[in-house]
C-alpha positions as CSV (number, residue, x, y, z in Angstrom):
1,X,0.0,0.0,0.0
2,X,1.4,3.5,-0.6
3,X,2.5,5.8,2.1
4,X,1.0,9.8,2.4
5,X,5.0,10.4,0.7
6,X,3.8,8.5,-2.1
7,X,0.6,9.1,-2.9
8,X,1.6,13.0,-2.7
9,X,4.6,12.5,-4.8
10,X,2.4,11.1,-7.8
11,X,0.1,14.1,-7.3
12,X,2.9,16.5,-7.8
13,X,4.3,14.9,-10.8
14,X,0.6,14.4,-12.4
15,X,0.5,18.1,-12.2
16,X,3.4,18.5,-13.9
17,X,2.4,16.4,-16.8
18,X,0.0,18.6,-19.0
19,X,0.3,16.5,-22.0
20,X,1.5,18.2,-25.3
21,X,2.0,22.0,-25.3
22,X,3.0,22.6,-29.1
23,X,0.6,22.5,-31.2
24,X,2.0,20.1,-33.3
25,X,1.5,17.5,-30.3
26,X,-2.0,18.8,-29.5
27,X,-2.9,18.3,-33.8
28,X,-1.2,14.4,-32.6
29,X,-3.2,13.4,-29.7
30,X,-6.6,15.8,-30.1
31,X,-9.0,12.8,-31.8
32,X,-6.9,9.8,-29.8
33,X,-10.4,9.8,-27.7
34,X,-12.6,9.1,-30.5
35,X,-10.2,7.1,-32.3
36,X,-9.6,4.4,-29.2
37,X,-13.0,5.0,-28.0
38,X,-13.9,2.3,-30.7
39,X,-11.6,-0.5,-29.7
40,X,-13.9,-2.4,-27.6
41,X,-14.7,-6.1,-26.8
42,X,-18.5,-4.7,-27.4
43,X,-18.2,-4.6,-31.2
44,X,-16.1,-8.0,-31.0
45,X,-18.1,-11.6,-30.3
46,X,-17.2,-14.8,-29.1
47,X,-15.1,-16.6,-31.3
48,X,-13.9,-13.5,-33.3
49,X,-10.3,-11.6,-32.3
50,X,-10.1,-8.4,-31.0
51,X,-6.3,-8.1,-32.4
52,X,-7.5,-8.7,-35.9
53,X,-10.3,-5.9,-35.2
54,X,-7.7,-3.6,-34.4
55,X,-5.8,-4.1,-36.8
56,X,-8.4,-3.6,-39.9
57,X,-9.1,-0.3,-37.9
58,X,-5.1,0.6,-38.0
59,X,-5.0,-0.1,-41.6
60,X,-7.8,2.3,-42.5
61,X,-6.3,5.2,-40.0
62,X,-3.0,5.0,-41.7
63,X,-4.8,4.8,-45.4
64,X,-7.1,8.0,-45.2
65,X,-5.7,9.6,-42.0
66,X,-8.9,11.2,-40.6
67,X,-7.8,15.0,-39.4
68,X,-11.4,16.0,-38.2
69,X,-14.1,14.0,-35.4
70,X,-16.0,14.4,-38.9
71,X,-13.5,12.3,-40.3
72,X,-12.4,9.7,-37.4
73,X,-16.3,9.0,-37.4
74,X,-16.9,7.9,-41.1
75,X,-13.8,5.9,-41.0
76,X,-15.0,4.5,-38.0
77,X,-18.2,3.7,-40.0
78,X,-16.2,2.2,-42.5
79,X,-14.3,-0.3,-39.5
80,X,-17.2,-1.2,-38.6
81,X,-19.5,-2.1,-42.0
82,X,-15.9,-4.2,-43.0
83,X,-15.6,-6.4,-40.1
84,X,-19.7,-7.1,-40.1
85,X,-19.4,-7.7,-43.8
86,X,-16.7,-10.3,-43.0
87,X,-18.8,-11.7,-40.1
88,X,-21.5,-11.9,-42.5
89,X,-19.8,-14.1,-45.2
90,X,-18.4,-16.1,-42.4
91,X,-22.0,-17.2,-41.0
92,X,-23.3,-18.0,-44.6
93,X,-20.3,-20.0,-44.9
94,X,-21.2,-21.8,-41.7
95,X,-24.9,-21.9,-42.5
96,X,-24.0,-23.8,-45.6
97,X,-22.2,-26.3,-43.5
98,X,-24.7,-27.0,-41.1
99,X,-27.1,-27.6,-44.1
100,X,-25.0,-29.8,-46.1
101,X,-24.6,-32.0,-42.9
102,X,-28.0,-32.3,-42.8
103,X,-28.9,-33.5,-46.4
104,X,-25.3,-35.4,-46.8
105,X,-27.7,-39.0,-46.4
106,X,-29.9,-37.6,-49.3
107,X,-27.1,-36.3,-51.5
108,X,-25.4,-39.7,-51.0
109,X,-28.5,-41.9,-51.6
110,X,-30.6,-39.6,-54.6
111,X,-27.7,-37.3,-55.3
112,X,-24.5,-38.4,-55.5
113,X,-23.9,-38.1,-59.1
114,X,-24.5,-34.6,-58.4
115,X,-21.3,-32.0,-58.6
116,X,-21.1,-29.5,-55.7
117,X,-22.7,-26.3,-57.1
118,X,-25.6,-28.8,-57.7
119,X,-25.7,-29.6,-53.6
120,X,-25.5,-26.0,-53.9
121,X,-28.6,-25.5,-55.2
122,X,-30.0,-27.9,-53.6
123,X,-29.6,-26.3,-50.0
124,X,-31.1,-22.8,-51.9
125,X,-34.2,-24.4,-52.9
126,X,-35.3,-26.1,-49.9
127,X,-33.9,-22.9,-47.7
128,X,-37.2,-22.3,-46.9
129,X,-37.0,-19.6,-43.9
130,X,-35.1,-17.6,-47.0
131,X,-32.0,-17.6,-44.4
132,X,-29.5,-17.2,-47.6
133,X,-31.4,-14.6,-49.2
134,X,-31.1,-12.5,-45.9
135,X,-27.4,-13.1,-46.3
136,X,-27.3,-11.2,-49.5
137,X,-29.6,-8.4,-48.0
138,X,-27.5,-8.0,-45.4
139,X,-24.2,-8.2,-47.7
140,X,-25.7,-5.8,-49.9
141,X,-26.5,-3.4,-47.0
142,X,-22.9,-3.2,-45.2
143,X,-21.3,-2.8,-48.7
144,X,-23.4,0.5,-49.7
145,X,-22.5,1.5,-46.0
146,X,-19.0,1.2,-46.2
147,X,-18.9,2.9,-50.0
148,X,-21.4,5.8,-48.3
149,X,-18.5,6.2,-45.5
150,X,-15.9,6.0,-48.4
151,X,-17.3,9.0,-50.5
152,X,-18.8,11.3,-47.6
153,X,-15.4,11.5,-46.3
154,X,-13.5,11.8,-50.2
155,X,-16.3,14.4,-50.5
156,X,-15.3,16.5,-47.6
157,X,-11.4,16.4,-48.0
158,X,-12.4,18.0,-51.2
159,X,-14.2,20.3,-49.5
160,X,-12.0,21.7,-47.0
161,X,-9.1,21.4,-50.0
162,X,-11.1,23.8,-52.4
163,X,-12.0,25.7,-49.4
164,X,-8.5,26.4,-48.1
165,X,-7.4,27.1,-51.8
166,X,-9.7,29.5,-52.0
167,X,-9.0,31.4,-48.7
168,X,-5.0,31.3,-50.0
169,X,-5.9,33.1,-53.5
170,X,-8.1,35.4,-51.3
171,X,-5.1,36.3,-49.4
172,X,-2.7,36.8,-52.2
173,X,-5.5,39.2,-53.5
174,X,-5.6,41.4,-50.8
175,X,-2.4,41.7,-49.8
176,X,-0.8,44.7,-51.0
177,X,1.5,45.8,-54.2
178,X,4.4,48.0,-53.8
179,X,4.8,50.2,-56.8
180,X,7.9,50.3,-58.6
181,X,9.9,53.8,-58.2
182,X,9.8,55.6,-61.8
183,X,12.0,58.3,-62.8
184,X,10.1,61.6,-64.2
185,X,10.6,62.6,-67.7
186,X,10.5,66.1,-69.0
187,X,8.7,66.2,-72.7
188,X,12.3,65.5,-74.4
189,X,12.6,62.5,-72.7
190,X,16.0,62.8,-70.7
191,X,15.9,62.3,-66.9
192,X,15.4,65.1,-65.2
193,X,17.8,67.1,-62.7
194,X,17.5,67.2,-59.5
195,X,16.3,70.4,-58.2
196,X,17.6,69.8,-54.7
197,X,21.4,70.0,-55.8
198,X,23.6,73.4,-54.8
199,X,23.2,75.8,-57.4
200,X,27.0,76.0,-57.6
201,X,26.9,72.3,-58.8
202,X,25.3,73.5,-61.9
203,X,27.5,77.0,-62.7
204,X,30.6,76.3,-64.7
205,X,33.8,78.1,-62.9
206,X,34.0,81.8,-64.0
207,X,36.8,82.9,-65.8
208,X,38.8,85.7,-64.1
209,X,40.7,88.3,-66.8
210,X,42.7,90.5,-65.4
211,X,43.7,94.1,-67.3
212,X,47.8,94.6,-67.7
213,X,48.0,97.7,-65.7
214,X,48.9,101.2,-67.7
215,X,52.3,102.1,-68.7
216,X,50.7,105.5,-69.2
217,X,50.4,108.3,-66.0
């Protein structure tokens, strides 16, 4: 059992621990509750493996990388329509067993120059209770619900692509253009002087003469 020293060290150094601060680590870990929230026993039955569960969610995480709850929710959708398809096809396949078993002494005593497929047929005709139509139904169902999952969220990355494009250009719009400096030109087209030069940079240097003095009083 821990002492009082203990149990108030691990409450000092919970308080320390924040969790990310950039917010590079906060884009990381913001949708790790929805994402994990799904890995549960409750969407898993007897006889099927939790690992491989896990594992067909992983794969579709790292394929479309969901970067909105929007997003972690239709790929979630997705997860789930796969892994009841594949529970589907699984319990046909079982039903088929189960009814083969059950006619094997009448395929072996009025059928058995009869190939497989035929057996096949068979077991749909007499199906009765329409169990392997159901099948199908429900095949057909979890397929359109993955493909819906599939092009909601391939609609919305265009979306919020086209929308962020747009709100670039926008920017690039409105920011503003310096002018390029230009030179005036008087009417015959040679630069003109500048004004705020010293006059005396302008005046050429005056000649001085000086007179020869008179040789006459």
């Amino acid at each position: 059992m821990a002492t009082k020293a203990q149990i108030k060290a691990n409450q000092n150094n919970a308080q320390k621990s924040t969790g990310p601060k950039t917010p590079e680590g906060r884009d990381a870990v913001h949708l790790n509750g929805l994402k994990h929230g799904l890995r549960s026993n409750i969407l898993v039955l007897p006889g099927e493996n939790l690992a491989d569960f896990e594992h067909l969610l992983d794969s579709l995480e790292a394929e479309h990388q969901p970067a909105t709850p929007t997003e972690v929710i239709l790929v979630r959708q997705m997860a789930m329509a796969s892994w009841r398809l594949r529970r589907v096809v699984h319990i046909e396949a079982a039903y088929y067993h189960l009814r083969r078993s059950e006619l094997e002494d009448n395929f072996e005593e009025y059928y058995s120059d009869l190939s497989e497929p035929d057996r096949q047929a068979i077991i749909h005709e007499r199906d009765s209770d329409h169990i392997l139509i159901n099948f199908s139904r429900y095949e057909a169902r979890l397929e359109r619900s993955f493909h819906k999952g599939l092009t909601d969220l391939q609609r919305l990355r265009a979306e919020r692509k086209k929308e962020m494009t747009n709100q670039s250009q926008s920017q690039e719009i409105s920011a503003p253009v310096p002018a390029p400096a230009t030179v005036a030109r008087p009417a015959n087209g040679h630069p003109a002087t500048d004004s705020r030069q010293p006059a005396t940079a302008l005046r050429q240097p005056e000649t001085i003469i000086q007179q020869p003095a008179s040789v006459f009083p």
